[in-house]
N, C-alpha and C positions, 0 to 999 in steps of 0.2 A: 504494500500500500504506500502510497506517495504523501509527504508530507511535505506541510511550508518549509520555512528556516526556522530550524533548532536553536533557541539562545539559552544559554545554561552558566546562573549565577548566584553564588549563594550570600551574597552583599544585596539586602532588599531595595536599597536606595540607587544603587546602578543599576540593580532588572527592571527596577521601575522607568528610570528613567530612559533605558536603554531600549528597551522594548515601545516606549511612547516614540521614539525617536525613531525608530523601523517603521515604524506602524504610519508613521507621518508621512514615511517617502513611501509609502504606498504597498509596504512589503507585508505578505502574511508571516504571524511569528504563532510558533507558538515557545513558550517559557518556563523554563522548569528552575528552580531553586535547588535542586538534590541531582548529583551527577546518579544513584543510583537509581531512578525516579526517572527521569532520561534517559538514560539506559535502557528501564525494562520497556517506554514506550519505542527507543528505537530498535528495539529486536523485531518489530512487528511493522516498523514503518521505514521507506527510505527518504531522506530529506535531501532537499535539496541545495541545504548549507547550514555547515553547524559552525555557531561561536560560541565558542565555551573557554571559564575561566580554567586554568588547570589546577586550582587549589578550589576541588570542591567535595562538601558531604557525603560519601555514600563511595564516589566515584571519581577519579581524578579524569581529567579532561582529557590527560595522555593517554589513559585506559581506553577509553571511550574511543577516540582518535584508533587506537590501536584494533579493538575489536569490528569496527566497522572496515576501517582498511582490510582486516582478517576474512570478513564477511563478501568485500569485492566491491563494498560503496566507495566512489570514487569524486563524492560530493567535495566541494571546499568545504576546509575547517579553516575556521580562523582561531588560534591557541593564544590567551593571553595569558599572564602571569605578571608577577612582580619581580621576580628576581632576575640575576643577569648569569642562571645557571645555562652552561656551556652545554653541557650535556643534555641537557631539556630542550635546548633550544635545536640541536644535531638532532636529537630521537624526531623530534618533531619536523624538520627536512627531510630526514629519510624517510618518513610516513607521509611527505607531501601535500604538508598541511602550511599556512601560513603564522609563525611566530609573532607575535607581538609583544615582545619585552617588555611594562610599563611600569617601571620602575619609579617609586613618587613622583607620581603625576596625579591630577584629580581626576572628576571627572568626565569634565569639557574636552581634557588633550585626551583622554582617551574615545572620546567621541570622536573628535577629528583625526586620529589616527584610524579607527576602525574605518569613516568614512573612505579616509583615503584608500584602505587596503578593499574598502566592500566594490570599492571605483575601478579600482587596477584588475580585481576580479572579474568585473563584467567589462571592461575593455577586452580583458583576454580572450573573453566568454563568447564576442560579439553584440554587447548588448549595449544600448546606450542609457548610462546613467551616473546620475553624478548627488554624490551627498555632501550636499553644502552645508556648514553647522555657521550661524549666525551668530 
């Protein structure tokens, strides 16, 4: 079964906002707070793009990231995090997912950085669109 875009955060103040803020450029989301909660919905569904934190409840993002590449879904991930772990950032290359390192930052630069990176996806993609954060 086909799903929107997967966004997966367990900071209620950034799923809140981050999800108004999809939802505004016209994207379907749907939102899970527990990577293992997103998980069990995506064993049954494929999406069509998932951004997920990698420090989350239940389920770490890299898991998640991992199991679905294992499965043969070939959707974009966009993987943030806070740290400037090397090796988080390599596993998640080699899995073909896009890193986002967001090391204190709030969370307006991490809006305009997810835009840019949600932008360079659908350029790649063929698709035209652009997320502008005001």
């Amino acid at each position: 079964m086909s799903a929107p875009i997967i966004y997966i955060e367990s900071n209620a103040a950034l799923r809140r906002s981050m999800a108004e803020w999809l939802k505004s450029e016209g994207l379907e989301v749907t939102v899970f707070a527990d990577g293992a909660d997103a998980e069990h919905y995506l064993a049954g569904h494929t999406p069509e793009m998932v951004i997920a934190n990698h420090y989350l409840t239940g389920t770490s993002g890299i898991e998640i990231l991992a199991r679905l590449r294992a499965r043969g879904v070939c959707c974009p991930f966009v993987l943030f995090h806070i740290s400037q772990d090397a090796q988080l950032f390599s596993l998640a290359e080699s899995l073909k997912a896009y890193c986002l390192p967001l090391a204190d930052c709030g969370t307006r630069m991490f809006v305009e950085t997810l835009g840019r990176c949600l932008t360079d996806i659908a350029r790649d993609r063929g698709f035209k669109m652009a997320c502008v954060v005001g």
